[in-house]
C-alpha positions as CSV (number, residue, x, y, z in Angstrom):
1,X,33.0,11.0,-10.2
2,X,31.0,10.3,-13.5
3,X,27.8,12.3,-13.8
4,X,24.9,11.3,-16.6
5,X,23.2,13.8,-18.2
6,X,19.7,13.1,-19.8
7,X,18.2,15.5,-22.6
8,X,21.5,15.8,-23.7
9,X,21.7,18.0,-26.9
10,X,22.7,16.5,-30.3
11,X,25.7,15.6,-31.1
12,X,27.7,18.6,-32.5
13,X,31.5,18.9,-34.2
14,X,34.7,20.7,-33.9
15,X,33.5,23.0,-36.6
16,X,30.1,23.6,-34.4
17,X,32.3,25.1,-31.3
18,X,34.6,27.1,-34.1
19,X,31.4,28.6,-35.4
20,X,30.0,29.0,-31.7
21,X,33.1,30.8,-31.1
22,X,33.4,33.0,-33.8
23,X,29.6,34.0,-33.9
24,X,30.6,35.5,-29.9
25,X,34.2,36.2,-30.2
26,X,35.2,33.9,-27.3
27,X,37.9,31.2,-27.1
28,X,36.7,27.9,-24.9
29,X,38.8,25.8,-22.9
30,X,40.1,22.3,-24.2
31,X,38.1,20.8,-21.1
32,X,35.3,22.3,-21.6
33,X,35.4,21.6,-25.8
34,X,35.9,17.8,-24.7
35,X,32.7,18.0,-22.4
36,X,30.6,19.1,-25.3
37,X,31.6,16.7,-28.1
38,X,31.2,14.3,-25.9
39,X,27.6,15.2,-24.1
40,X,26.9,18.8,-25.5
41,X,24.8,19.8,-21.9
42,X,21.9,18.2,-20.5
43,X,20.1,18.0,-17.1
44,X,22.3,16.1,-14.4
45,X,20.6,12.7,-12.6
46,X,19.9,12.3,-10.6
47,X,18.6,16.0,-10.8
48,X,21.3,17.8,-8.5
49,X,24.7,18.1,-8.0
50,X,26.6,20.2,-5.5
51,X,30.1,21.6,-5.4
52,X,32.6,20.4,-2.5
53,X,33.0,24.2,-2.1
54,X,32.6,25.6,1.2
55,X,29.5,27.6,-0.8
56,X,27.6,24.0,-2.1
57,X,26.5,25.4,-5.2
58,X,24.4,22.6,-6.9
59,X,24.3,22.3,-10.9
60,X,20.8,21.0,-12.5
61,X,21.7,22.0,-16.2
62,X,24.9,22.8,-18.3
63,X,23.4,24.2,-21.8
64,X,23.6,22.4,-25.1
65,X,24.5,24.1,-28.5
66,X,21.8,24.1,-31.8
67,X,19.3,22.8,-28.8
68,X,15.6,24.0,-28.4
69,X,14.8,27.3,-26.3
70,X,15.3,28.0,-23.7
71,X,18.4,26.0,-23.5
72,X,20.2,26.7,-26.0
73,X,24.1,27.9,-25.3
74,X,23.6,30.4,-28.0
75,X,20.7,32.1,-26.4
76,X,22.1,31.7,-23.2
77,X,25.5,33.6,-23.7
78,X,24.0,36.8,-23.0
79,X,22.9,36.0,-19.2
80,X,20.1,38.3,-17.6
81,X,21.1,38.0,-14.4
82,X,24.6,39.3,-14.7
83,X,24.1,42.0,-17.4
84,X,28.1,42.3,-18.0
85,X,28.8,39.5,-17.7
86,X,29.3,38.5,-22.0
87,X,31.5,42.0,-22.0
88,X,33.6,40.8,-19.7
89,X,34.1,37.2,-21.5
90,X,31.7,34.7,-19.1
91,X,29.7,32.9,-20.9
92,X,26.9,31.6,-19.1
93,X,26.7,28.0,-19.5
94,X,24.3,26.3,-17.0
95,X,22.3,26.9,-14.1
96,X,21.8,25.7,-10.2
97,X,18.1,24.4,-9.9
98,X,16.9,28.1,-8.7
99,X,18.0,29.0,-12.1
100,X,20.9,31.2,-11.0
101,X,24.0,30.8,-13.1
102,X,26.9,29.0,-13.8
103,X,29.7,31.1,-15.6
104,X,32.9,29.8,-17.3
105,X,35.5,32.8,-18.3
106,X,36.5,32.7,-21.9
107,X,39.4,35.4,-21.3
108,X,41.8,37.2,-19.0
109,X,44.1,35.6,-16.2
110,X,40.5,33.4,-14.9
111,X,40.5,31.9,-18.7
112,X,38.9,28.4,-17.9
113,X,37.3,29.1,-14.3
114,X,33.6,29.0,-13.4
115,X,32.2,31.4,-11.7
116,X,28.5,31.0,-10.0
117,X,26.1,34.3,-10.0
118,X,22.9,34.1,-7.5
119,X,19.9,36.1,-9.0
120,X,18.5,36.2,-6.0
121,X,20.0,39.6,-4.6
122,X,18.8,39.1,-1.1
123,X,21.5,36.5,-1.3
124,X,23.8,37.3,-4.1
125,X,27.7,38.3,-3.2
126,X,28.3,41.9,-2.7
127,X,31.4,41.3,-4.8
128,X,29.5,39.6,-7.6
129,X,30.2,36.1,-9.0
130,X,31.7,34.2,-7.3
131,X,34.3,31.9,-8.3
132,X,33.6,28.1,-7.5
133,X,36.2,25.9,-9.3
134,X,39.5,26.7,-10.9
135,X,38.8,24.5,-14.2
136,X,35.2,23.2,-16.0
137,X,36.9,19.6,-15.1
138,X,37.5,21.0,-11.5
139,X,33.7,21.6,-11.3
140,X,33.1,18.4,-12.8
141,X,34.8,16.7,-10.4
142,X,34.1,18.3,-7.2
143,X,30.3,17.1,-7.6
144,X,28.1,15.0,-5.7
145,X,24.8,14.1,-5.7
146,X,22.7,15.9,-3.3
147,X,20.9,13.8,-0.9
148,X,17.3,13.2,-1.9
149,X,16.1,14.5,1.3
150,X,18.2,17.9,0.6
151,X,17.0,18.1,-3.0
């Protein structure tokens, strides 16, 4: 499935993610490199995705690099909501529309997997993240629009 993204960032380069990367000390996946030269984030339309995951975790927003607060990938690494999650290696990278993140792992044996973290603790896994797709282009892939009635 194809997804459009509006608000996309600008455009950014090769050297862009090498200097994104060295300024945090993280290696990204090719998939996820590919996905930002070619749309660098944005806000999905229609407005919400959902994974096929039995946990239909929706996506609004994947973060763009050199955009404006509070957006930016940059200012986003360092996630609130999951205080160790940068020392670990997960980099947040977007957000479900209640603003609780989406994580991709920059290190480790999970190198490459997203991992979803609800802020709301009256719902969040007693185990912590949890891990929703095996690949950014699994993620990608396992979306669908959610209905307009569900949105």
């Amino acid at each position: 499935m194809s997804i459009d993204f509006q608000f996309v960032g600008k455009c950014i380069t090769e050297q862009d993610l090498n200097e994104f990367e060295t300024r945090h000390g993280v290696s990204l996946p090719d998939d996820y490199r590919r996905f930002m030269l070619a749309c660098n984030g944005g806000t999905s339309v229609p407005q919400v995705y959902e994974t096929v995951s039995q946990l239909g975790v929706g996506l609004q927003q994947l973060y763009s690099l050199h955009d404006d607060q509070p957006y930016d990938l940059d200012r986003k690494c360092k996630s609130t909501d999951w205080e160790d999650a940068f020392s670990r290696g997960y980099l947040r990278i977007g957000r479900d529309a209640g603003g609780s993140g989406i994580f991709l792992s920059t290190r480790g044996d999970d190198r490459g997997c997203i991992f979803y973290f609800d802020r709301e603790e009256a719902v969040r896994a007693p185990e912590g993240p949890v891990k929703i797709a095996d690949s950014f282009r699994q993620l990608m892939t396992s979306l669908s629009p959610v209905p307009s009635s569900k949105a």
